[in-house]
mmCIF file of the N, C-alpha and C atoms, coordinates in Angstrom:
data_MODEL
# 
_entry.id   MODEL 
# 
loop_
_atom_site.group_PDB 
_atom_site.id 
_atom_site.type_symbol 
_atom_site.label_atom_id 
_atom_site.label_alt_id 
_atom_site.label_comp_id 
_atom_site.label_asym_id 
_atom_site.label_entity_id 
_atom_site.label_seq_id 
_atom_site.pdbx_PDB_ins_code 
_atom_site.Cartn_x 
_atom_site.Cartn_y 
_atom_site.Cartn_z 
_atom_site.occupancy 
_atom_site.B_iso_or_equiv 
_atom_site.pdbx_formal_charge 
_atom_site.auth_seq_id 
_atom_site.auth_comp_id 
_atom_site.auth_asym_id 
_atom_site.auth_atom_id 
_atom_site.pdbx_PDB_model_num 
ATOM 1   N N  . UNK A 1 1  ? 97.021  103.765 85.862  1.00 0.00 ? 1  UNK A N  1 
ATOM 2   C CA . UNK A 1 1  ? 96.895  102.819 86.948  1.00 0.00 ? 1  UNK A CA 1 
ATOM 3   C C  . UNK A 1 1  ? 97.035  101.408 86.379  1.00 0.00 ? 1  UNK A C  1 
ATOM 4   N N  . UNK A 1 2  ? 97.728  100.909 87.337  1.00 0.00 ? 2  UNK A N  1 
ATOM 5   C CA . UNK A 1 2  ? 97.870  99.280  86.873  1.00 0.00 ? 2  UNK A CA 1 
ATOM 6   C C  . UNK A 1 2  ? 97.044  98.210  87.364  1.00 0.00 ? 2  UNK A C  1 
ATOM 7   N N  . UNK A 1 3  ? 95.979  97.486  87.038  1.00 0.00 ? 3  UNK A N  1 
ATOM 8   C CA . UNK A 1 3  ? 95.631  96.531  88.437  1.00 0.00 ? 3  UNK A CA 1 
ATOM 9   C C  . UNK A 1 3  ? 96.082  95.000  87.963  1.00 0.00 ? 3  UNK A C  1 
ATOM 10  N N  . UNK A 1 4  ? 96.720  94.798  89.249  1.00 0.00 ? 4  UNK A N  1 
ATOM 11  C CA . UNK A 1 4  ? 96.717  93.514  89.203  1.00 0.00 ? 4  UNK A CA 1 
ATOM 12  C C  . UNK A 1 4  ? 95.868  92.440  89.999  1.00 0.00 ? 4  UNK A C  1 
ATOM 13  N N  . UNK A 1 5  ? 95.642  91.309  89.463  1.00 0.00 ? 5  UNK A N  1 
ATOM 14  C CA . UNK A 1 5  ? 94.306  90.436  90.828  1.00 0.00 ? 5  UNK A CA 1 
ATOM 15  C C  . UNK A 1 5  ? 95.193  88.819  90.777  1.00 0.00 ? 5  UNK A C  1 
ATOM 16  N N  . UNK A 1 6  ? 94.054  88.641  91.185  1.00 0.00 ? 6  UNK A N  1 
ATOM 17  C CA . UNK A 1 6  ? 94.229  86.978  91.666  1.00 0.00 ? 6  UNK A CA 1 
ATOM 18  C C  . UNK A 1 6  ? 92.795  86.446  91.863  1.00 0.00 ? 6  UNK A C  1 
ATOM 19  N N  . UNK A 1 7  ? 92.513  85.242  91.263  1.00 0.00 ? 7  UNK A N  1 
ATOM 20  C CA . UNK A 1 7  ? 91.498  84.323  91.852  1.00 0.00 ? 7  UNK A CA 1 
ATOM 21  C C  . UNK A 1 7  ? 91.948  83.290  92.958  1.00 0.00 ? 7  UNK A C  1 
ATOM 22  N N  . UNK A 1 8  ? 91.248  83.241  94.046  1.00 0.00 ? 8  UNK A N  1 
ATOM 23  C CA . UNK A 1 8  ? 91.651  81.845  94.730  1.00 0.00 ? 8  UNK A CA 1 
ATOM 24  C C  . UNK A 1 8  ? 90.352  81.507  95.346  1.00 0.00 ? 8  UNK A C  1 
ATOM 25  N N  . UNK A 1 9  ? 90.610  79.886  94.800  1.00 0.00 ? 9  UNK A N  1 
ATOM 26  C CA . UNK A 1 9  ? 89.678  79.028  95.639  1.00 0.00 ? 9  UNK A CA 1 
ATOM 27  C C  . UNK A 1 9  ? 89.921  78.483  96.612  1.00 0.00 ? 9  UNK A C  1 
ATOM 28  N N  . UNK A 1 10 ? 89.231  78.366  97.811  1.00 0.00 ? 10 UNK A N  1 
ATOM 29  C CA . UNK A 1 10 ? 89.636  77.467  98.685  1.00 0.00 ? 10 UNK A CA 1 
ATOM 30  C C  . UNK A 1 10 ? 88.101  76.631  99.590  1.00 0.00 ? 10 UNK A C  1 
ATOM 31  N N  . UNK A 1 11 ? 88.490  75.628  100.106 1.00 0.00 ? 11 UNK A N  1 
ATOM 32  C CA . UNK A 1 11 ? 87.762  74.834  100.509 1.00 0.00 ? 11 UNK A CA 1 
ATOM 33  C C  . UNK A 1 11 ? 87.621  74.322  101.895 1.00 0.00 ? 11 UNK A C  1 
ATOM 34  N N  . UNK A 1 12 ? 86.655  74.086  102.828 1.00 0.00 ? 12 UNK A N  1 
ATOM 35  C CA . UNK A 1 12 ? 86.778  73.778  104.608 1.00 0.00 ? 12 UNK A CA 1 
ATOM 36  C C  . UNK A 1 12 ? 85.085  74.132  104.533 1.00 0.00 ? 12 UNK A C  1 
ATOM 37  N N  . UNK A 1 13 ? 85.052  74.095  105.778 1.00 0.00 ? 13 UNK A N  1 
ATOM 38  C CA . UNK A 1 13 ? 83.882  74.478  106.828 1.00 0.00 ? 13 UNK A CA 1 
ATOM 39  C C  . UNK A 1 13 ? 83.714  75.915  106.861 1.00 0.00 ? 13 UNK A C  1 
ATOM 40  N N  . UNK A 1 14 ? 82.075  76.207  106.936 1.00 0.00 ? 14 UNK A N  1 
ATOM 41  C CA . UNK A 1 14 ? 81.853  77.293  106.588 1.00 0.00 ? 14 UNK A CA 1 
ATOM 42  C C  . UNK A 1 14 ? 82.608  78.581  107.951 1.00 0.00 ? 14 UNK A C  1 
ATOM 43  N N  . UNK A 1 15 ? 82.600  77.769  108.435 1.00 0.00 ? 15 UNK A N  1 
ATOM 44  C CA . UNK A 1 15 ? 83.438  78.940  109.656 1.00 0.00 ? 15 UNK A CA 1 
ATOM 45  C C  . UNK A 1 15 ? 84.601  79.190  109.388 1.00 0.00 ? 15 UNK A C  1 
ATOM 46  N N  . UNK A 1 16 ? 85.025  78.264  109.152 1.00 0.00 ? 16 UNK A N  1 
ATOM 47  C CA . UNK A 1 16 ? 86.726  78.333  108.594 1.00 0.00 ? 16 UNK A CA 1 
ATOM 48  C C  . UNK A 1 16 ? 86.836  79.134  107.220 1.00 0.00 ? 16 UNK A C  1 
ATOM 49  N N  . UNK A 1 17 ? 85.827  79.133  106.582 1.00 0.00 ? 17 UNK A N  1 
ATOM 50  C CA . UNK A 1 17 ? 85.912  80.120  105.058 1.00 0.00 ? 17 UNK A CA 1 
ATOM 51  C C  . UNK A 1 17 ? 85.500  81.824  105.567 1.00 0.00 ? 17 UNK A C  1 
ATOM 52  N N  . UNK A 1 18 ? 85.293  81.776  106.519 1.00 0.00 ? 18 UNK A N  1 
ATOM 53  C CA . UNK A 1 18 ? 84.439  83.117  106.861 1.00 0.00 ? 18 UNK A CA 1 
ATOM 54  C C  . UNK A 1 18 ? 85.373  83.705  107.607 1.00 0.00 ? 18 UNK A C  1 
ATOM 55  N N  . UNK A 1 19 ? 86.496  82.803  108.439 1.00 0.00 ? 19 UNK A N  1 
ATOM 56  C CA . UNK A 1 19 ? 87.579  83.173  109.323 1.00 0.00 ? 19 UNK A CA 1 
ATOM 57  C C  . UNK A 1 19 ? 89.046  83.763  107.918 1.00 0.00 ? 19 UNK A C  1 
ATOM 58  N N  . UNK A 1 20 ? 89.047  82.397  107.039 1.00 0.00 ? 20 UNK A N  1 
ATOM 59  C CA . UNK A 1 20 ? 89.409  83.108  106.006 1.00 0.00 ? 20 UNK A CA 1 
ATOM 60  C C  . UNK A 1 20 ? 89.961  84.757  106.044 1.00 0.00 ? 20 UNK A C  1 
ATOM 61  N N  . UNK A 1 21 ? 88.353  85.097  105.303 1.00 0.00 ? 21 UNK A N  1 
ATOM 62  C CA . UNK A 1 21 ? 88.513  86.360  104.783 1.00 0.00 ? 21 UNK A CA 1 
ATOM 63  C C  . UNK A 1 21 ? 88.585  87.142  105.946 1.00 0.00 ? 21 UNK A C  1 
ATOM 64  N N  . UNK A 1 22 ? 88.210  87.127  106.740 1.00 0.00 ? 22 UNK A N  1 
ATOM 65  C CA . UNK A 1 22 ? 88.348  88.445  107.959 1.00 0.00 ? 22 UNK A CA 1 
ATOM 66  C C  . UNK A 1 22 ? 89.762  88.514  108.097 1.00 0.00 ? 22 UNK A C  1 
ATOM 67  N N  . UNK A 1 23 ? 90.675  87.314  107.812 1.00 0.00 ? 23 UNK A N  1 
ATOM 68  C CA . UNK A 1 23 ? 92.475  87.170  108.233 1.00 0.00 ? 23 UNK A CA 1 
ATOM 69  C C  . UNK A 1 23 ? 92.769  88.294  107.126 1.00 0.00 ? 23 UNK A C  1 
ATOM 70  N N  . UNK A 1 24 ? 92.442  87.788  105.740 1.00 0.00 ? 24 UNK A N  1 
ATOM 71  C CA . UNK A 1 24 ? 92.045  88.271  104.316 1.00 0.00 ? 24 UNK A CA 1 
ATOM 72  C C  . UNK A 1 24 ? 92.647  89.908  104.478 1.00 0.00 ? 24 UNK A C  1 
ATOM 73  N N  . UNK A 1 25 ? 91.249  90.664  104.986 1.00 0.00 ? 25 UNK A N  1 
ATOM 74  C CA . UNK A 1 25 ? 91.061  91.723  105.563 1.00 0.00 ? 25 UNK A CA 1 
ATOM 75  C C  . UNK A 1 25 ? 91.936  92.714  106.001 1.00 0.00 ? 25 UNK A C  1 
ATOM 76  N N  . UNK A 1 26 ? 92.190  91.676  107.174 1.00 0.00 ? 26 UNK A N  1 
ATOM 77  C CA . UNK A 1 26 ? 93.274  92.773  108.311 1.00 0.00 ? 26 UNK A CA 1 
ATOM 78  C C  . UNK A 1 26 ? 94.517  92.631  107.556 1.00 0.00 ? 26 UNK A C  1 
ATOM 79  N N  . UNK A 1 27 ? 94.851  91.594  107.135 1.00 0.00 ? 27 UNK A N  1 
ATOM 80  C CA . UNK A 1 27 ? 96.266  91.361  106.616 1.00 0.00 ? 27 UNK A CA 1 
ATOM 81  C C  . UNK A 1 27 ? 96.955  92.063  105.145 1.00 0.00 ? 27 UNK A C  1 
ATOM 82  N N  . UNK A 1 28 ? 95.884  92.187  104.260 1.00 0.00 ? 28 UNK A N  1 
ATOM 83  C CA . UNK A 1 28 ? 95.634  92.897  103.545 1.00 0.00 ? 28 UNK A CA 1 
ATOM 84  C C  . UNK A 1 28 ? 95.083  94.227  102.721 1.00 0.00 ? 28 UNK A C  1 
ATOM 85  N N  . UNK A 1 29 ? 95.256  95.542  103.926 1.00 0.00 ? 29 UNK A N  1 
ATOM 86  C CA . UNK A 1 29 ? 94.271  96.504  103.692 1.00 0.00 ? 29 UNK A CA 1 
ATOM 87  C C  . UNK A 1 29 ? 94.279  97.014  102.492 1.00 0.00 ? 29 UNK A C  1 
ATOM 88  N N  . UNK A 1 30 ? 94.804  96.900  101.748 1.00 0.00 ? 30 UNK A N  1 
ATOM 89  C CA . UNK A 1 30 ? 95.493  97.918  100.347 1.00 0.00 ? 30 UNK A CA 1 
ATOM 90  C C  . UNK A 1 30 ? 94.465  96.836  99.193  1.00 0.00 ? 30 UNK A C  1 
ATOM 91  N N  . UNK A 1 31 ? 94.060  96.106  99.319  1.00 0.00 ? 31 UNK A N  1 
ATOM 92  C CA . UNK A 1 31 ? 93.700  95.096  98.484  1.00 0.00 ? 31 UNK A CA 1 
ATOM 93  C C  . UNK A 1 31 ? 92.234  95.256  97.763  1.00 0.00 ? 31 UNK A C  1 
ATOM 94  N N  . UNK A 1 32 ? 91.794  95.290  96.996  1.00 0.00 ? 32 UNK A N  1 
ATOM 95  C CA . UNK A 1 32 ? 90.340  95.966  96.490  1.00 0.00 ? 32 UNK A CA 1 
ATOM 96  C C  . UNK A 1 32 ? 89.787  94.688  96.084  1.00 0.00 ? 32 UNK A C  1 
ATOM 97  N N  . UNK A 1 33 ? 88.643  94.106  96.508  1.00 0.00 ? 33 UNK A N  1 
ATOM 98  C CA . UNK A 1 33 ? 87.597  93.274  96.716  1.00 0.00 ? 33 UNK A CA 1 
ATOM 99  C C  . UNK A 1 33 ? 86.874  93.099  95.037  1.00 0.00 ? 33 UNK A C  1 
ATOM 100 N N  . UNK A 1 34 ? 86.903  91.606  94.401  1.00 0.00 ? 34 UNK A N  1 
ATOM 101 C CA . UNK A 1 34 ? 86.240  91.702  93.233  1.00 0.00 ? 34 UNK A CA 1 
ATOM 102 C C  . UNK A 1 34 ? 85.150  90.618  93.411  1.00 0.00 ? 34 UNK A C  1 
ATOM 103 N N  . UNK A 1 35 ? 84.888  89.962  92.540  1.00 0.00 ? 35 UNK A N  1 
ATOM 104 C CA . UNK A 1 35 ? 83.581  88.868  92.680  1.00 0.00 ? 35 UNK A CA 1 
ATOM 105 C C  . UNK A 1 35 ? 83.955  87.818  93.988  1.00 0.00 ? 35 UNK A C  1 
ATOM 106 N N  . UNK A 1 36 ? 83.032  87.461  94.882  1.00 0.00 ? 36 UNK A N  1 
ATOM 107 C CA . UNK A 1 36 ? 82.991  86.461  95.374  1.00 0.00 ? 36 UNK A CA 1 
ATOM 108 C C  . UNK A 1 36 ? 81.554  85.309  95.428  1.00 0.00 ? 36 UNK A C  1 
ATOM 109 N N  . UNK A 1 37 ? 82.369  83.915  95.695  1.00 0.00 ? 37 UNK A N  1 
ATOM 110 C CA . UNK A 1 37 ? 81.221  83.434  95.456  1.00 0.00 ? 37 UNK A CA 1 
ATOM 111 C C  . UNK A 1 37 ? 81.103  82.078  96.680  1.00 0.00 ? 37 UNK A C  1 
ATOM 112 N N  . UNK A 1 38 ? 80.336  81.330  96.888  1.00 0.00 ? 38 UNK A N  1 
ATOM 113 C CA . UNK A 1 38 ? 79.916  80.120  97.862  1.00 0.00 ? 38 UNK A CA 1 
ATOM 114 C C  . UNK A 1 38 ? 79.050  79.076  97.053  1.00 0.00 ? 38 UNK A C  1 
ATOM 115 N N  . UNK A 1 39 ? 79.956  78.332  97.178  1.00 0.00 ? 39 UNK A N  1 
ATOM 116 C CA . UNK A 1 39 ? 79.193  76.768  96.439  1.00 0.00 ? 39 UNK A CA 1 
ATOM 117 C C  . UNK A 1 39 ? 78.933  75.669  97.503  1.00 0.00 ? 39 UNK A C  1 
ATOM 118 N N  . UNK A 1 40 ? 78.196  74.907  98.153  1.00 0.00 ? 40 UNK A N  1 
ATOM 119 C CA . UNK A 1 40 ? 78.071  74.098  98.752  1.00 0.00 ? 40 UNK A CA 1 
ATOM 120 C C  . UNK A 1 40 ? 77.547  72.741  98.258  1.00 0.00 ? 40 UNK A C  1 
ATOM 121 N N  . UNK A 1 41 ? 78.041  71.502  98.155  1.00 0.00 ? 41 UNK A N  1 
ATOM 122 C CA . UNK A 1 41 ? 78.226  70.448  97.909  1.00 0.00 ? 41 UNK A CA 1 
ATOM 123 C C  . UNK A 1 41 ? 78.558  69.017  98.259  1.00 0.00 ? 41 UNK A C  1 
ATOM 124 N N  . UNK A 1 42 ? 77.285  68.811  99.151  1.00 0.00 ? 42 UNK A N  1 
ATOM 125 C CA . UNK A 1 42 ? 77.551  67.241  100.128 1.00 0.00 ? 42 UNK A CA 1 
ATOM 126 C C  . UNK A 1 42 ? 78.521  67.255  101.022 1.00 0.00 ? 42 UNK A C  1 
ATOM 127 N N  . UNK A 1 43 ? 78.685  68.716  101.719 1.00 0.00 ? 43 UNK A N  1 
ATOM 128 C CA . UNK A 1 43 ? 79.088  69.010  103.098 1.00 0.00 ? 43 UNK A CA 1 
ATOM 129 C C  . UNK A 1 43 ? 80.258  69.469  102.584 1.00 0.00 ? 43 UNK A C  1 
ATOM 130 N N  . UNK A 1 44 ? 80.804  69.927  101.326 1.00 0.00 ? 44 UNK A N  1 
ATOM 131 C CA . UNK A 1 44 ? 82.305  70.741  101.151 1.00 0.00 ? 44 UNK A CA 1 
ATOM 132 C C  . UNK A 1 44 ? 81.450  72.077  100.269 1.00 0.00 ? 44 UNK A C  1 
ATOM 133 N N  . UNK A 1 45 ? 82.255  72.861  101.281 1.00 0.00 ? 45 UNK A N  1 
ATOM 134 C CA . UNK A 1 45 ? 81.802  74.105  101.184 1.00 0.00 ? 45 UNK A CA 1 
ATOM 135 C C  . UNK A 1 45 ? 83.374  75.203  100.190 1.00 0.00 ? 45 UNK A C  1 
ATOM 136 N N  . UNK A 1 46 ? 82.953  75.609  98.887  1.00 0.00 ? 46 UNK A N  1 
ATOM 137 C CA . UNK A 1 46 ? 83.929  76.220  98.538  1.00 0.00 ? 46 UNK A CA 1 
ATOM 138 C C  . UNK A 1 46 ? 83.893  78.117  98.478  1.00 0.00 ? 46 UNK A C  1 
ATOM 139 N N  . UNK A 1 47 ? 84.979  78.322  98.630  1.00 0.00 ? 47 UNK A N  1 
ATOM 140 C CA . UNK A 1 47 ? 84.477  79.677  98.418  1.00 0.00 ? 47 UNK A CA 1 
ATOM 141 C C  . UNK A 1 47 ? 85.391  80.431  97.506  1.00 0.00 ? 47 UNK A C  1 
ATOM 142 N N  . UNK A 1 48 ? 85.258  81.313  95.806  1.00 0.00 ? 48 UNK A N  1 
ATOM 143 C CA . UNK A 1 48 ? 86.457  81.456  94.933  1.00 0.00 ? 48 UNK A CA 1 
ATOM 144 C C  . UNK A 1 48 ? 85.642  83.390  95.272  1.00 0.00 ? 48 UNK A C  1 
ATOM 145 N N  . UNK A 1 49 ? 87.211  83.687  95.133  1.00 0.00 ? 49 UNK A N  1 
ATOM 146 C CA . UNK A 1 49 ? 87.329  85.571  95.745  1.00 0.00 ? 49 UNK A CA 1 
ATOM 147 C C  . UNK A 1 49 ? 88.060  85.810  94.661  1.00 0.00 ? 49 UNK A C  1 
ATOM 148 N N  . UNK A 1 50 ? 88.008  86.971  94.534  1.00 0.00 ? 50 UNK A N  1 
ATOM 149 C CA . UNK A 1 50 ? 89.075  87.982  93.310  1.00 0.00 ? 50 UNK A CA 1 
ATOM 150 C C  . UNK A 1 50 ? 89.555  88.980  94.204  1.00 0.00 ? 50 UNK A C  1 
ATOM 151 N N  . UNK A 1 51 ? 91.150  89.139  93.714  1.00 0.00 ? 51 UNK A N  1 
ATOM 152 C CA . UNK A 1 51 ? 91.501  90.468  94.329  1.00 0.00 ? 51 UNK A CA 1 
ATOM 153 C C  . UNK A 1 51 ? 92.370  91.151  94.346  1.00 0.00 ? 51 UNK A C  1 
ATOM 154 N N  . UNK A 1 52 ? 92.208  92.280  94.313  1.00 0.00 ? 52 UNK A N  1 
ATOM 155 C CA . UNK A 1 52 ? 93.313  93.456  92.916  1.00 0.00 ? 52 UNK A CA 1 
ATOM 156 C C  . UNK A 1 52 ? 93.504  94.286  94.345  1.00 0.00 ? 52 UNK A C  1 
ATOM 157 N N  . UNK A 1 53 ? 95.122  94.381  93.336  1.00 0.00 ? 53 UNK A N  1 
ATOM 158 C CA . UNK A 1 53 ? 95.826  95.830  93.693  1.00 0.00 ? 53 UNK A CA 1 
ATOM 159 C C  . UNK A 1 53 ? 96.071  96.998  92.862  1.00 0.00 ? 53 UNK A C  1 
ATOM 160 N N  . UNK A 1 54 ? 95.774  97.883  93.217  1.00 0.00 ? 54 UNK A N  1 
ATOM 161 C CA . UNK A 1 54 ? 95.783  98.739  92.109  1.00 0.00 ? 54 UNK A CA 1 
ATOM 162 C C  . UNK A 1 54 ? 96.974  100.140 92.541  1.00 0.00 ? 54 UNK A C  1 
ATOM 163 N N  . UNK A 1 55 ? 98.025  99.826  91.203  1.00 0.00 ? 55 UNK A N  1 
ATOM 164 C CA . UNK A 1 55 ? 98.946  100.754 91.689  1.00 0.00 ? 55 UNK A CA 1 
ATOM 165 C C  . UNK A 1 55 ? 99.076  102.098 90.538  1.00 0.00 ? 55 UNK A C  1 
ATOM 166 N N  . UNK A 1 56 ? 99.587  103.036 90.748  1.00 0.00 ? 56 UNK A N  1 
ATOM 167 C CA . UNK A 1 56 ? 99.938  103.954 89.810  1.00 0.00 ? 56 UNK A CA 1 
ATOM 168 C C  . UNK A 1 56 ? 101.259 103.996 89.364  1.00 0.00 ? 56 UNK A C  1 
ATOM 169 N N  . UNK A 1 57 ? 101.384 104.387 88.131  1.00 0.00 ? 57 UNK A N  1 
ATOM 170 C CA . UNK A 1 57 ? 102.093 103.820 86.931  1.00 0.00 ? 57 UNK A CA 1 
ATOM 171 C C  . UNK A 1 57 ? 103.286 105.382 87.113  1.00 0.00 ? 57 UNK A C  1 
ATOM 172 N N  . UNK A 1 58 ? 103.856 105.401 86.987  1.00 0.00 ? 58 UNK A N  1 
ATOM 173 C CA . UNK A 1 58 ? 105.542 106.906 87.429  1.00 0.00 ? 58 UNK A CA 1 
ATOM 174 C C  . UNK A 1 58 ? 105.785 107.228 85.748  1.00 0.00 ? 58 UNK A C  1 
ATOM 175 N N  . UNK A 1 59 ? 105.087 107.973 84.630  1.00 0.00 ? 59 UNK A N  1 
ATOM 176 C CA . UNK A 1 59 ? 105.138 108.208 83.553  1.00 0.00 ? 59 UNK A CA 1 
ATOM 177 C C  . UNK A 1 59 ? 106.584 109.445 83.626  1.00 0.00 ? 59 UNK A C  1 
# 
């Protein structure tokens, strides 16, 4: 098996980070969920996600 990921940060209002991932979600079902996190900071709210695909390798 191969996995590949991605980190991304992104930044807005906490509704808008939460709308985010639910898009995240549907748009992406195949996608396997790694660390996430929420930092808040004098009203900017960040939020950094990990997230792998994991495929099998045709030996």
């Amino acid at each position: 098996m191969i996995r590949q990921g991605v980190a991304l940060t992104v930044s807005g209002g906490y509704p808008d980070l939460t709308r985010y991932v639910a898009v995240l979600e549907s748009a992406l079902p195949y996608v396997r969920w790694g660390g996430m996190s929420l930092k808040a900071d004098q009203g900017l709210t960040e939020l950094t996600l990990q997230l792998f695909l994991l495929d099998e390798v045709a030996r």
